[in-house]
C-alpha positions as semicolon CSV with decimal commas, in nm:
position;residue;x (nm);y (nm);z (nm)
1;X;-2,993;-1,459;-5,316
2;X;-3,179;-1,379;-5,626
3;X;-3,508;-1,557;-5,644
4;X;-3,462;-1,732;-5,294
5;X;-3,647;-1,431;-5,129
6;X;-3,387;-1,179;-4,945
7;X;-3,419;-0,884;-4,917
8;X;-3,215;-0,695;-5,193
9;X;-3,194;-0,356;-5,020
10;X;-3,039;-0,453;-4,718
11;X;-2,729;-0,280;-4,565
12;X;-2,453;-0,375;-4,360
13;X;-2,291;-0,196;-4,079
14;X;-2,122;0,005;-4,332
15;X;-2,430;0,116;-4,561
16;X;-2,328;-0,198;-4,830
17;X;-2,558;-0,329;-5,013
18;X;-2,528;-0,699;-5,211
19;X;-2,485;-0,509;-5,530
20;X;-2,221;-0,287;-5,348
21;X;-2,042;-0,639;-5,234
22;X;-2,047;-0,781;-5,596
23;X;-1,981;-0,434;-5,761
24;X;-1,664;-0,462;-5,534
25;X;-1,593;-0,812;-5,542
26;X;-1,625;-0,840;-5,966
27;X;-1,913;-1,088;-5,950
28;X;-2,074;-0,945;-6,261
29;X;-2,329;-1,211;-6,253
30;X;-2,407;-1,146;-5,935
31;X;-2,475;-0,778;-5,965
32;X;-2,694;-0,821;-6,315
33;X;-2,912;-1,016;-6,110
34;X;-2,934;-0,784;-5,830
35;X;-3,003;-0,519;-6,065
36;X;-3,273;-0,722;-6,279
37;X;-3,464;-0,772;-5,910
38;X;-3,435;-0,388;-5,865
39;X;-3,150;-0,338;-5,677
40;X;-3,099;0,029;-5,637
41;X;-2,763;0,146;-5,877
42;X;-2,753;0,455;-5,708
43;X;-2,741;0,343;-5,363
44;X;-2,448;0,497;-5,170
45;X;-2,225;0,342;-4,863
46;X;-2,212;0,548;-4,559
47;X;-1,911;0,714;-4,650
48;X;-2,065;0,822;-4,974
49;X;-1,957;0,508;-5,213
50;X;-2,196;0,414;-5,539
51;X;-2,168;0,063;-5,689
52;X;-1,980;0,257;-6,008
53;X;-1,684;0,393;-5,724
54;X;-1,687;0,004;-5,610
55;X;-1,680;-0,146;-5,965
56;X;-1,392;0,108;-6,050
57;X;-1,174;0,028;-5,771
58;X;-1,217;-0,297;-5,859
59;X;-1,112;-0,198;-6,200
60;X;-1,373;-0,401;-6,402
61;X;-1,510;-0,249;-6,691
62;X;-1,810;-0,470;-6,761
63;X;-1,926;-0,444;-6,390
64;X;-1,838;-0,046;-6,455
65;X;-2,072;-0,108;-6,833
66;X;-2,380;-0,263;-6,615
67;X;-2,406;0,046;-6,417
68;X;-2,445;0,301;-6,692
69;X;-2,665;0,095;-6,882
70;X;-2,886;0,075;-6,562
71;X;-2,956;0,416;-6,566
72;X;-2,643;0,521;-6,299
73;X;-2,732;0,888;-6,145
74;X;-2,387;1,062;-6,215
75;X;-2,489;1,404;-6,005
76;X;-2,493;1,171;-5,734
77;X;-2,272;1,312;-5,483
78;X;-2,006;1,135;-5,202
79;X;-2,284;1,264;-4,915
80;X;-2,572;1,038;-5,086
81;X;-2,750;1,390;-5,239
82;X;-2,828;1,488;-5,585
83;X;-2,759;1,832;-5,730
């Protein structure tokens, strides 16, 4: 996906992005690369899910790591809003 020219933003029928799917599936490589190409951290599923809830629930620490060092909104709220 990375460098082969999709689009990085796109959603699924649930409001999941690629990052979301590697955040949840542990593919740290994966979502570094997403997030190097600018791949939004702070994106949230339709039922109000970041990439940091999806990396948790996965319970992987490094994935959990990448998205605080990529500057991870954490007044994000479940309804996609900001304080």
């Amino acid at each position: 996906m990375c460098g082969l020219g999709a689009e990085i933003a796109t959603e699924d029928c649930e409001g999941m992005t690629a990052l979301n799917w590697a955040c949840l599936r542990g593919k740290l490589p994966a979502a570094q690369c997403l997030l190097d190409n600018g791949a939004d951290v702070n994106h949230a599923t339709t039922i109000g899910r970041s990439s940091l809830d999806l990396a948790a629930f996965q319970g992987n620490p490094a994935l959990t790591q990448v998205g605080i060092v990529k500057n991870l909104d954490f007044k994000l709220k479940r309804d996609g809003s900001r304080d």
